[in-house]
C-alpha positions in Angstrom: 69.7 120.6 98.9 70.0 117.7 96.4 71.3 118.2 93.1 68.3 117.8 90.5 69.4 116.2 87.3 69.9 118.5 83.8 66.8 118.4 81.7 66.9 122.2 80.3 69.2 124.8 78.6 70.8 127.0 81.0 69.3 130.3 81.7 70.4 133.8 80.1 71.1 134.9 83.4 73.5 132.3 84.3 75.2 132.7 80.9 76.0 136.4 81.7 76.6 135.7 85.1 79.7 133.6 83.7 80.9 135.7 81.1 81.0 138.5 83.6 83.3 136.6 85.8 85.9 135.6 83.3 85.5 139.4 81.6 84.9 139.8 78.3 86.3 138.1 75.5 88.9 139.0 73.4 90.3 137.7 70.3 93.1 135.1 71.2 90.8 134.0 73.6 90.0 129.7 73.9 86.5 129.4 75.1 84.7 125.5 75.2 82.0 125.7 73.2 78.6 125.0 75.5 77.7 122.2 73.0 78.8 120.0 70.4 76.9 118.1 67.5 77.6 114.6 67.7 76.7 112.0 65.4 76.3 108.7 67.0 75.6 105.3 64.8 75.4 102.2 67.0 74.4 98.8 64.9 71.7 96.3 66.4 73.0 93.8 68.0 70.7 91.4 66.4 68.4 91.9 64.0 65.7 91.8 66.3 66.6 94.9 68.0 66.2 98.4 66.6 68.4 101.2 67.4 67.1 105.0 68.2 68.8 107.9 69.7 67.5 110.0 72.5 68.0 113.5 71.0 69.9 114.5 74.2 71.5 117.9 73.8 75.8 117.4 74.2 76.1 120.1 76.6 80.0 121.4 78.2 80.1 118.8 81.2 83.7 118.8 82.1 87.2 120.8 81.3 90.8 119.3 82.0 94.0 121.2 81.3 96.9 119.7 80.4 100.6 120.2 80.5 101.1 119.6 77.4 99.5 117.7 74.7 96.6 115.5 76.5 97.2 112.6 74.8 100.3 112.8 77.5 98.2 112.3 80.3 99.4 115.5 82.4 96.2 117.0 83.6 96.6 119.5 86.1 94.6 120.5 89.2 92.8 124.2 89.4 94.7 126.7 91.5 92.0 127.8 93.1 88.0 127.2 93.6 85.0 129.0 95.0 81.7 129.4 95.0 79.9 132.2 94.3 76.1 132.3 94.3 75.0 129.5 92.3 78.3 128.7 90.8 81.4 127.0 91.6 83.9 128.6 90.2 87.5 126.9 89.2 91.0 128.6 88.0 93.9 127.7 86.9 97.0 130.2 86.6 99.4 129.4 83.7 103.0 129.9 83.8 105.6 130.3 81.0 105.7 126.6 79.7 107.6 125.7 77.4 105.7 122.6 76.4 102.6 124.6 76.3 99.1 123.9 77.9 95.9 122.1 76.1 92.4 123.0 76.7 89.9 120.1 76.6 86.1 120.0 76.6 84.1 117.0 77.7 80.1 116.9 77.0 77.2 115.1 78.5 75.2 111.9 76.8 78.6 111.3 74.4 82.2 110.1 75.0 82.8 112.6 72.3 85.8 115.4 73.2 87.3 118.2 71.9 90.9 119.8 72.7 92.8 122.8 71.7 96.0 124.2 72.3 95.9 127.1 74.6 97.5 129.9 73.1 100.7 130.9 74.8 100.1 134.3 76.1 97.4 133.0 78.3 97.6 133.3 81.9 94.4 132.0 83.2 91.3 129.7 82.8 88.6 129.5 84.3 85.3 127.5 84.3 82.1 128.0 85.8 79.8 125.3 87.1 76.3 125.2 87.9 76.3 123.9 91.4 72.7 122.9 92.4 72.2 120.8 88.9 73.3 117.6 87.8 73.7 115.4 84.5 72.3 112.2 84.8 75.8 110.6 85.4 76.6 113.7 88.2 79.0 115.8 86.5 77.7 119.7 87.1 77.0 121.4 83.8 79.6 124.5 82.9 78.5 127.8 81.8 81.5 129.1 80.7 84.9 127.4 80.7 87.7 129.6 78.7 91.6 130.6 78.9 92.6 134.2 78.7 95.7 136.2 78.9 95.7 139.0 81.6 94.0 142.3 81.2 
């Protein structure tokens, strides 16, 4: 089946569906927000030419972690990946590290990105992607993506 590209919000369903999986959240916890306001100016490149905006929503699209700060360029694989239903499903254990890891959240229809440090006593993240939907430039859109400690 061919991937159909995001044009709504994700489902209540699916957003249980993901919580359920990572287990329920806890202060402490680092969860991506599912969207971000971005305000985007762009000047006309002539005065000719008029500028709008699309009204796109900037939905979770992708999540990297790092080995320390990103700005370091040390992203780091998942551990493991699976699929389960309509989801794939990626995680990431986290040793003792003395650098510490960083979270970041990317978003669709904006360049726009967000990172956090993941607080040390975490031990795992995890993020859930829709697997039978698309964004327009073929990332899947997340339904959860968060870091934990263990329970």
């Amino acid at each position: 089946m061919k991937p159909v590209t995001r044009w709504i919000g994700r489902s209540a369903a699916g957003v249980v569906t993901a919580i359920c999986l990572l287990g329920s959240a806890r202060a402490g916890d680092l969860q991506c927000p599912l969207e971000i306001a971005v305000d985007q100016k762009a000047p006309a490149p002539a005065p000719q030419w008029a500028v709008t905006y699309n009204g796109f929503r900037n939905e979770l699209a992708s999540v990297t972690i790092y080995d320390g700060p990103p700005d370091q360029g040390a992203s780091l694989v998942y551990d493991d990946q699976k699929t389960i239903g309509d989801t794939l499903v990626q995680t990431w254990k986290l040793a003792p590290n003395p650098r510490g890891y960083w979270f970041k959240c990317g978003y669709s229809n904006t360049s726009a990105e967000i990172s956090e440090k993941i607080p040390a006593d975490a031990t795992r993240c995890e993020a859930v992607y829709e697997r039978n939907v698309s964004f327009g430039d073929g990332r899947r859109p997340i339904r959860s993506a968060a870091c934990a400690a263990a329970k």
